[in-house]
N, C-alpha and C positions, 0 to 999 in steps of 0.2 A: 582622227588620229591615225588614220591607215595610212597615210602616208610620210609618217614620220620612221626614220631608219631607227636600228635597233637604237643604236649611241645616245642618238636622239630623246627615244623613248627612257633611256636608265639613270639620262642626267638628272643629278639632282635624287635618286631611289636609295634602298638601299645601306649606306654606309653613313653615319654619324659628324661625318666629316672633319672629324677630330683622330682619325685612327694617322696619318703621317706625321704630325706633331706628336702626337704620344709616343709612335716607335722612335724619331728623333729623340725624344726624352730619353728616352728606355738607354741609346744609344751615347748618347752625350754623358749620363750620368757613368753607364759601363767605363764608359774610355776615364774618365776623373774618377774612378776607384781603383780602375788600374796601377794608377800615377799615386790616389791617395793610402791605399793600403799598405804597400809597402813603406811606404813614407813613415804612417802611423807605426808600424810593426816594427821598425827601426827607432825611432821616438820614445815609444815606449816600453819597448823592450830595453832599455839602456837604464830606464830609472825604474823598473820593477821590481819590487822588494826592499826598496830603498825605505827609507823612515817618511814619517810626514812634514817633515820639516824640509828633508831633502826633493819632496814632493814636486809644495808648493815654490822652494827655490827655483824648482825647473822649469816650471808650470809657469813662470813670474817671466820667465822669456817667452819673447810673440813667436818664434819658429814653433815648438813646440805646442802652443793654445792653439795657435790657425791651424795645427794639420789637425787634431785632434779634434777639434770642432767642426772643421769642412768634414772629414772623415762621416761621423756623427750625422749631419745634418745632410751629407749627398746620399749615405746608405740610406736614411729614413724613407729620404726621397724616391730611392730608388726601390727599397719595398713593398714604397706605399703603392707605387706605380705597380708592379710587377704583380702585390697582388691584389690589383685591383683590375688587372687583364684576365687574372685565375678566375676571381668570384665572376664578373661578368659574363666567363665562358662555362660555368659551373653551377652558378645558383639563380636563378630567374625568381622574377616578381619582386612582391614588396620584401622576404627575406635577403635577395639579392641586396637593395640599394642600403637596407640598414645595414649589413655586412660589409659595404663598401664607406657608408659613413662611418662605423664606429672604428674599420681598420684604420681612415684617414684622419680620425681625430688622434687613435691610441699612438701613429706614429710620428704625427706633429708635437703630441704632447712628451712623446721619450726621447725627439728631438730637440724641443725646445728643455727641458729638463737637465739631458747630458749638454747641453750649449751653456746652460745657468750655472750648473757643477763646474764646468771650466773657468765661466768668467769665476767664479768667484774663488775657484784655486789662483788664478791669473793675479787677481786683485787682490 
């Protein structure tokens, strides 16, 4: 092995090799909350305080379900990622990866949740 250059030697050491898709993640989801936040904040800021009937009237059109839902389900995604880069750099061993699975189920499941709340204002 002594004659193998540094490069050589580090291929393959190291890194996870999941860390430039992740930051892409990180990155893609950023730019689509950009676009979707205000979207939402305009959406629903217009039928707030409204009644429930006036609600679901609004709710009953697709513009308003799909931001509200993308919204919902790109944040989830994006917290789940973000803190699952925190716990990684913060809490090692076995507390580390339970910490990581129970953050990725709590925020599947208040994604999938607020996604079901929609459809079924929608419908």
């Amino acid at each position: 092995m002594r004659y193998l250059t540094d490069r050589k030697r580090a291929v393959g050491l190291g890194a996870a090799k999941s860390g430039t898709a992740h930051h892409w993640s990180m990155q893609m989801s950023s730019v689509a909350l950009i676009v979707l936040v205000p979207l939402f904040v305009f959406t629903f800021g217009s039928i707030l305080g409204s009644s429930y009937e006036e609600v679901t009237a609004y709710y009953a059109r697709p513009f308003p379900a799909i931001v509200a839902a993308l919204t919902l389900w790109v944040g989830m995604v994006h917290f789940k990622n973000g803190a699952q880069m925190a716990i990684e750099d913060y809490v090692h061993g076995l507390a580390g990866r339970l910490t990581i699975i129970v953050v990725t189920c709590l925020s599947y499941a208040i994604a999938a949740t607020g996604v079901y709340a929609i459809a079924r204002l929608a419908l």
